[in-house]
N, C-alpha and C positions, 0 to 999 in steps of 0.2 A: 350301273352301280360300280363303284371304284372296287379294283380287286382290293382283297382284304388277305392283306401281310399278316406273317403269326409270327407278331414280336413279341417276346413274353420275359423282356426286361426292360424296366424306364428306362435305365442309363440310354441303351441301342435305340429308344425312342426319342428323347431327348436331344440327343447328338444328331439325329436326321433333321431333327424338327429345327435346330439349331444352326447346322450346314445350310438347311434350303433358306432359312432367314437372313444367314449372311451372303448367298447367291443371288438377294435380291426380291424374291418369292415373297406374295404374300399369302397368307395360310389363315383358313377357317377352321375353328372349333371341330363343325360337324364332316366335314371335309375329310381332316385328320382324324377323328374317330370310328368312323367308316375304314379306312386307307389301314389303321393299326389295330381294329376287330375289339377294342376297348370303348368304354362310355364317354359321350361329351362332356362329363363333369369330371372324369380322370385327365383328359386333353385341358379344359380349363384349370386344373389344376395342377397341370405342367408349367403352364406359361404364370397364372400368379402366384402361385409359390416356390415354384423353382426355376423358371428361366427367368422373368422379371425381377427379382431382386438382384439376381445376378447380372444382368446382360441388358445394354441399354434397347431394348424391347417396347414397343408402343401398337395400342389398340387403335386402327379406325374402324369409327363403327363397325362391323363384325371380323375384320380382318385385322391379323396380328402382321407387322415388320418390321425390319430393323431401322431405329435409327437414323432422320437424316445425318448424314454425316459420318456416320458410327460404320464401324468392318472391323472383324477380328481376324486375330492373324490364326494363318489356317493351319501353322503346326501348334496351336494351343486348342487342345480337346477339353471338354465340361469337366471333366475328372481333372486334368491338369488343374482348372479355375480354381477347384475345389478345394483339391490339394493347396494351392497356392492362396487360396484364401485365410485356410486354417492355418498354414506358417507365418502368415501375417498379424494372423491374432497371437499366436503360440510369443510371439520376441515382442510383444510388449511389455514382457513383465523380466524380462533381459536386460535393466538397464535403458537410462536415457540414451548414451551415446552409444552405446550396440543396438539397441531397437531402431535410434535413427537410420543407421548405418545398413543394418539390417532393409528395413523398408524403403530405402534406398534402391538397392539391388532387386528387391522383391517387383518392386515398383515399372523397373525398367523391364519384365516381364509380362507381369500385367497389372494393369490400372485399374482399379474397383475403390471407389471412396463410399459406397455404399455394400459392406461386406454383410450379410446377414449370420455368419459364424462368428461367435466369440469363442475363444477359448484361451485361457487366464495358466503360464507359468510361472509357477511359487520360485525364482530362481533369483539369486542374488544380483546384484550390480557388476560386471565385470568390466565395466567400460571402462576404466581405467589402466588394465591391464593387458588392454588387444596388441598391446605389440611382444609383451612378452610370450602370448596366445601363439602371436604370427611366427614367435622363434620358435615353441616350444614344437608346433604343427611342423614346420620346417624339419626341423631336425629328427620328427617319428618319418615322416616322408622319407629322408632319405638313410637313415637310421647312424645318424649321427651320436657319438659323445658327446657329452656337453655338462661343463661344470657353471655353478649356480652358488649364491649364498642361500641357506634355507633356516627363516627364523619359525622353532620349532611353540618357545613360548614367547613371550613376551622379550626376554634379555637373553634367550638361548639363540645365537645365530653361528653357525658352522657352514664351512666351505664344500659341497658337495661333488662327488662325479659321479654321473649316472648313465642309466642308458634310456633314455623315454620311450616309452610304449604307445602312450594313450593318455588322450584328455578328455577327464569322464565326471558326469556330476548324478551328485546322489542327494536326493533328500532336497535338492535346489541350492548344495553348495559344488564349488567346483574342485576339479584335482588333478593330476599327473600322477600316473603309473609309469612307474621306471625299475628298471636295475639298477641295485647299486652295487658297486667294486666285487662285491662280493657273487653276482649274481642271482640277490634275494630279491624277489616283488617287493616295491616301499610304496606306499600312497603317502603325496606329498600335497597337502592344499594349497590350490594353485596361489591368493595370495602374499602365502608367504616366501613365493620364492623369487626371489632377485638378482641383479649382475649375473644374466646368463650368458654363457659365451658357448657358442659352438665348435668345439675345435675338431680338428680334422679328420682323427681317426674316424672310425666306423666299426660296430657291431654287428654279427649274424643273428637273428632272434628267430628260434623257430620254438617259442613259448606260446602256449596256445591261450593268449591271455582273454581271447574274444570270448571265447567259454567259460572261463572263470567270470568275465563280468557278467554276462549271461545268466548266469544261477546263482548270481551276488544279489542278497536281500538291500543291502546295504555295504558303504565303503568299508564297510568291517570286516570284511569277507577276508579268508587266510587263505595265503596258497603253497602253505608247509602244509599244512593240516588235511588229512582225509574227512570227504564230507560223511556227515554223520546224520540219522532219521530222526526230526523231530513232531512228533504227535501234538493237533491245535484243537482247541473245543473252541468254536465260533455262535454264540448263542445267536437264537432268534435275531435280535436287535440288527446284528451284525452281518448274518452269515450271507445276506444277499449282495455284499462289497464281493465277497472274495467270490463269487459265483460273477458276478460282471467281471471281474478283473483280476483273472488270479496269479500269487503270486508266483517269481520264478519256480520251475522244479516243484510246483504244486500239485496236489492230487487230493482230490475227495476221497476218504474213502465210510464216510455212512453219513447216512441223512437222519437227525432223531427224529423223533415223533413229536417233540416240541419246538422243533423249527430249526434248531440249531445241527452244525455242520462238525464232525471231524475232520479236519486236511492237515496231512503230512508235508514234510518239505525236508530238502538236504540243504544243509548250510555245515560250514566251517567255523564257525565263531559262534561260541554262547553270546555272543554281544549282539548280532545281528538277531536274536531270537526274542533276547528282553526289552532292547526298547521297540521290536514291534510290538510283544505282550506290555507292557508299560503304556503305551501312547493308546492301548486299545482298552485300559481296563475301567470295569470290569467284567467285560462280555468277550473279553480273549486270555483264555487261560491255559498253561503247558498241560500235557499228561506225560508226556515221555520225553526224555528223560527226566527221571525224578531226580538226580543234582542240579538241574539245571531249576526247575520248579522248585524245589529249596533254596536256590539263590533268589530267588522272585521273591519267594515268603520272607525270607532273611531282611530285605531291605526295604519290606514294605512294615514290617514288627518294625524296623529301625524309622523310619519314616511317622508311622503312627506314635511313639516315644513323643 
């Protein structure tokens, strides 16, 4: 009998099972279940549901191998595939000509036209604007100035100098965080800003803006203002989104008996509070602070008028 390995994670079984198929190996069911101390219907269920959709894999009669033809390159691990499958789903919803572009590059990585991950981002169209992307990246790289026109409405457009931090999107729209002259944070959506020119000076930025996005609910987020505790009642219907996926700087802190969740959060902006309570109602509603939950009531009385 085949010694019997005590592997007690797929991934580390997969990757072996994986290795020896591109070494050429061909490999049985019962073989491999033996060899990894797990059941022949766990090993069949390696290869067609998780190495066969992925990986050009083929059955003869009881032996699995690779591919005529087919070799993978040896510094691309399953997780890598993985990973790289799901950014291929993620930039379709990027834009024609950045999805193109995008899967382009992905592409020359690795090749899978039979991806069995989907996954769908809500994000606007930027493809128009990759070159002022490629200035704006530029100039946070090497922490350049750079003046811009920045149309704020529709007829409002004004000459800007700034210092760029970061290009960041919220909600599936895009932005630029910068300094301006003054050295205040401004989020500027990315596009409205045009004639950028980088010019030569350069700033020190030792603002810790990675943490401010980080605990930013939304672009609304202030970085004058100290963050302040706000109390959330997430009913039944609801409270099982913010237990999968919680938000930044969140915290449960009781469970009702009716299903529904209390979680706190720090934010900076009553804006960032109302339209997550707005977008959620009515099974997300404030406790704390009550001016801020009087602003809620105030424009929902207005709304009902």
């Amino acid at each position: 009998m085949a010694y019997k390995h005590d592997y007690d994670k797929t991934l580390l079984r997969l990757n072996t099972i994986l290795a020896r198929l591109n070494d050429g190996e061909a490999l049985s069911v019962k073989a491999l279940a033996q060899e990894f101390n797990v059941s022949e219907r766990t090993v069949q269920r390696d290869f067609n549901e998780r190495l066969h959709p992925l990986y050009p894999i083929e059955k003869h009669k009881r032996l699995w191998r690779m591919g005529k033809g087919f070799a993978l390159e040896k510094q691309t691990s399953n997780e890598d595939a993985l990973v790289l499958g799901i950014l291929n789903q993620v930039v379709e919803g990027m834009g024609t000509l950045f999805s193109a572009r995008a899967k382009e590059l992905l592409s020359k990585i690795h090749n899978d036209s039979n991806n069995p991950i989907y996954a769908k981002a809500d994000m606007e169209d930027i493809s128009s604007h990759l070159e002022e992307i490629a200035l704006l990246t530029k100039a946070i790289e090497t922490k350049h100035i750079m003046t811009c026109t920045y149309t704020k409405d529709r007829t409002e457009a004004k000459e800007r100098k700034i210092k760029p931090l970061k290009v960041v999107t919220f909600g599936g729209f895009w932005y630029l965080v910068a300094l301006n002259e003054k050295d205040e944070i401004r989020k500027f959506y990315l596009k409205n800003i045009t004639n950028i020119q980088v010019i030569e000076s350069v700033f020190d930025n030792d603002i810790a803006i990675d943490k401010q996005l980080h605990d930013a609910i939304s672009i609304w987020f202030s970085s004058e203002e100290e963050p302040f505790k706000v109390r959330l009642q997430a009913d039944a219907e609801i409270s099982k989104y913010y237990k999968r996926k919680p938000l930044p700087t969140q915290k449960i802190e009781e469970y009702l008996e009716d299903g529904s969740i209390i979680i706190s959060l720090m934010v900076t902006n009553d804006i960032e509070v109302m339209q997550l309570v707005k977008c959620r109602l009515p099974h997300l509603k404030v406790l704390e602070p009550l001016w801020i939950k009087n602003k809620i009531d105030q424009e929902l009385k207005m709304f009902l008028k």
